[in-house]
N, C-alpha and C positions, 0 to 999 in steps of 0.2 A: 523718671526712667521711660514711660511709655511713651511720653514726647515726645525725648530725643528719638527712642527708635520710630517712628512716625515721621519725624525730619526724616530722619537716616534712610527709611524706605522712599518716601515720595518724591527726596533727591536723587537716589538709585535710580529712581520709575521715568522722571524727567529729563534724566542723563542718558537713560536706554532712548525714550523714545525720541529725543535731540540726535541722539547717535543713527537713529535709523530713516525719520524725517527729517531731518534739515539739512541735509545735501539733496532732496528732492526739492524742497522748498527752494533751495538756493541754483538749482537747476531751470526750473521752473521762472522764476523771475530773469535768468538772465535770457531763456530763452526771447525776451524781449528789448536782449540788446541790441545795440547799432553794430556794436562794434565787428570784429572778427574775430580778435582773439575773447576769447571764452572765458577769460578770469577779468579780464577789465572791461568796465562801463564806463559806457558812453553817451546814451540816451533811448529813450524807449523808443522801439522801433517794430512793425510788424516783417519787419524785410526778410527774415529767416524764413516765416511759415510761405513769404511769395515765395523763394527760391525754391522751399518744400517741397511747394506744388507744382516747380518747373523741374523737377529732379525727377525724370523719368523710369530710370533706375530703380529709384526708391520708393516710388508708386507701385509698379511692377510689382515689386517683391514684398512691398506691404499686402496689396491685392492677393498676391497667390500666399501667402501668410494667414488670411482670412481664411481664403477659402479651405485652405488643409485645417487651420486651427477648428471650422465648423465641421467638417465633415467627421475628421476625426475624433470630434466632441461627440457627435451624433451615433458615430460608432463604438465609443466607446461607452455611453450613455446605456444604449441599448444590451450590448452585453455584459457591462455593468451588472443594470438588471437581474438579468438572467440569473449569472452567477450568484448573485445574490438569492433566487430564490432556490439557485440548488443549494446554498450552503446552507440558508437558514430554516424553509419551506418542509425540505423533500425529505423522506427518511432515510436516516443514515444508510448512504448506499459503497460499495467495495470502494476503498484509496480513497476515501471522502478525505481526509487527512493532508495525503498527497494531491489532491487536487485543490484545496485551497492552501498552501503552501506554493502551489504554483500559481493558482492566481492571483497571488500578493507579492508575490518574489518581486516584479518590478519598482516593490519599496523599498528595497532592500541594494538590491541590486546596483551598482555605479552604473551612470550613464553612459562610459565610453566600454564597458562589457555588453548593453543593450547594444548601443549603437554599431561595436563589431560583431555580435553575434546575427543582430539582423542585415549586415552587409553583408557575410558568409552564408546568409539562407536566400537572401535576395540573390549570390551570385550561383547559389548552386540553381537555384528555380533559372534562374536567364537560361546557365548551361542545358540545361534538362529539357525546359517546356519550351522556352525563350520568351517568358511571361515570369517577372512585369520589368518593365525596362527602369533603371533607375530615373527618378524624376519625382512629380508631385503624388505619383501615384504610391509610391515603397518611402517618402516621408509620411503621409499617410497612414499607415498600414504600421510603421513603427512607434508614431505617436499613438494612435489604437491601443498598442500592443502593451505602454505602460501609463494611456491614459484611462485606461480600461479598470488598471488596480487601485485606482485611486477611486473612482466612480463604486466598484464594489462595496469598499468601504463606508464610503457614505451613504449609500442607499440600503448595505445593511443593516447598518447603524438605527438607520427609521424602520426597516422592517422586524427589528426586533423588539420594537415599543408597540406594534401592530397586537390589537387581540384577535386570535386565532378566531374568537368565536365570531366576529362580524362574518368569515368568508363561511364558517358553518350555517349562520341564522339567515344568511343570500341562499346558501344550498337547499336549508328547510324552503323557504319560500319559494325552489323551483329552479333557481338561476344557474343554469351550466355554468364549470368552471371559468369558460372563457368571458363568460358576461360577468361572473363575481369579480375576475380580474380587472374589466374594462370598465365595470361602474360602481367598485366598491374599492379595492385592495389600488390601483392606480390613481383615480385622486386624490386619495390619502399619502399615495408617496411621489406621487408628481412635488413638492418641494424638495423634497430629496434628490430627486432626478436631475430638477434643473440645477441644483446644488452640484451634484455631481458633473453635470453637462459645464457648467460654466466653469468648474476646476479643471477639468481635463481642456476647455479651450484655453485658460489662460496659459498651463503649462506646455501646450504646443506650442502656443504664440510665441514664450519664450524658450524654448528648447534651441541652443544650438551644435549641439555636444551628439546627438544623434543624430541630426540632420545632416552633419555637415560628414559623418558614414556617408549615409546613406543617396543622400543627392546625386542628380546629376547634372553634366553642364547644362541643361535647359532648364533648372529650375534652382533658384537661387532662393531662400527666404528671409523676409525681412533680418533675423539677428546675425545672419552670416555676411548677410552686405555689412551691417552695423558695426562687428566683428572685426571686419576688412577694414572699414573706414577708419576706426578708431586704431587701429595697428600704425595708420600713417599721420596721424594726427586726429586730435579731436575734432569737428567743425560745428560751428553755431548750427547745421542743420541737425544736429543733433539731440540738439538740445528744444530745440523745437520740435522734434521728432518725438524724443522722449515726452514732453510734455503731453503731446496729443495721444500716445498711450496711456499717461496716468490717469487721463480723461475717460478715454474709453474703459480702462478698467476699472474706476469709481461710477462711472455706470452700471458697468456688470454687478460691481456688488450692490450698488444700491435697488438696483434689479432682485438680487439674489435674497436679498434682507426682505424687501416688501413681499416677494412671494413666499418665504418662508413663514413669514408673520401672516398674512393670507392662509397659508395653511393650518398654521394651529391655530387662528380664531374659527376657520370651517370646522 
């Protein structure tokens, strides 16, 4: 009896993870066909990642892709943080409750309620201040705004396995709070951080459900060109496209893994 269930589960196990990698796997190898259409082979070829790289469009909008995915990693990183050490740090202070209720809400939350809400704050600011114009700047600021919940979480996550008594045993020894932070309580959650940091970039990278609010005609990012292309057909650069993302994010994690592990053996 425990056999069969042991088949029974490791067929389940092999069936999910067939289901979820093998249309990358299958993506991936053709990205190295000749052909043009997209289901049929023809011989291996690198001719899609040349086009890739002559598809100036798609550079563009990869490029400003990056750079919002970092900054608003960066931003969201940092207040992350914060949040974190007001919910888990500080003494319970008024609406503690209601304040992290809000700072989680964007887990919760659908993405086309973010992404109208922050087009109707972004439109009343235009009216009002005439600051910030829609563009790279208000994707930005809305990827921030629910990569920020995500970053919380994970970095509270480490700061609650933190013992309280290291930042007391820095205080005995002299160290203002701001040094106990910066040479005791911080590289201890710098794994966490960049845990955090590189969750909130990937989910920018692919977010296009609020981008495509909040945008404007001069800024276009990678998944809303993708978005477009794929409405009119699929094209082998896409497939080469895609491929060079699964690259870059099996970097990030193995990135993410090695400092993680760096941190718990420090």
């Amino acid at each position: 009896m425990t056999g069969r269930r042991s088949i029974a589960l490791l067929s389940a196990l092999a069936f999910g993870y067939a289901f979820l990698y093998l249309p990358i796997v299958i993506l991936i190898i053709y990205s190295f066909n000749d052909s043009r259409l997209v289901t049929v082979w023809s011989h291996a070829s690198l001719r899609w990642y040349a086009a890739l790289l002559e598809n100036t469009q798609m550079l563009e909008a990869a490029w400003l892709s990056l750079r919002i995915a970092a900054v608003s990693a960066t931003l969201s990183a940092a207040l992350g943080t914060a949040a974190a050490f007001a919910l888990q740090r500080l003494k319970p202070f008024f609406a503690q409750r209601g304040y992290e209720a809000l700072a989680l809400m964007p887990l919760i939350v659908p993405e086309v309620l973010i992404g109208l809400s922050m087009l109707l704050l972004f439109v009343v600011l235009g009216d009002t201040i005439g600051w910030p114009e829609r563009g790279a700047t208000t994707i930005t600021l809305a990827h921030a705004s629910f990569g920020m919940a995500y970053a919380t979480v994970v970095i509270r996550a480490r700061l609650t396995q933190l013992d309280p008594a290291l930042d007391e045993a820095a205080a005995i020894l002299g160290a203002t709070p701001w040094r106990t932070f910066r040479r005791v309580t911080l590289p201890l959650l710098a794994p966490a951080i960049a845990a955090g940091w590189l969750l909130s970039f990937t989910l920018s990278l692919d977010d296009v459900v609020v981008a495509s609010f909040v945008t404007g005609p001069g800024a276009t990012t990678l998944p809303i060109v993708v978005f477009s292309s794929v409405r009119l057909g699929v094209s082998p650069q896409i497939n080469a496209l895609a491929t060079a993302i699964v690259v870059l994010v099996s970097i990030l994690i193995v990135t993410a893994t090695l400092m993680t592990r760096a941190g718990r053996r420090a």
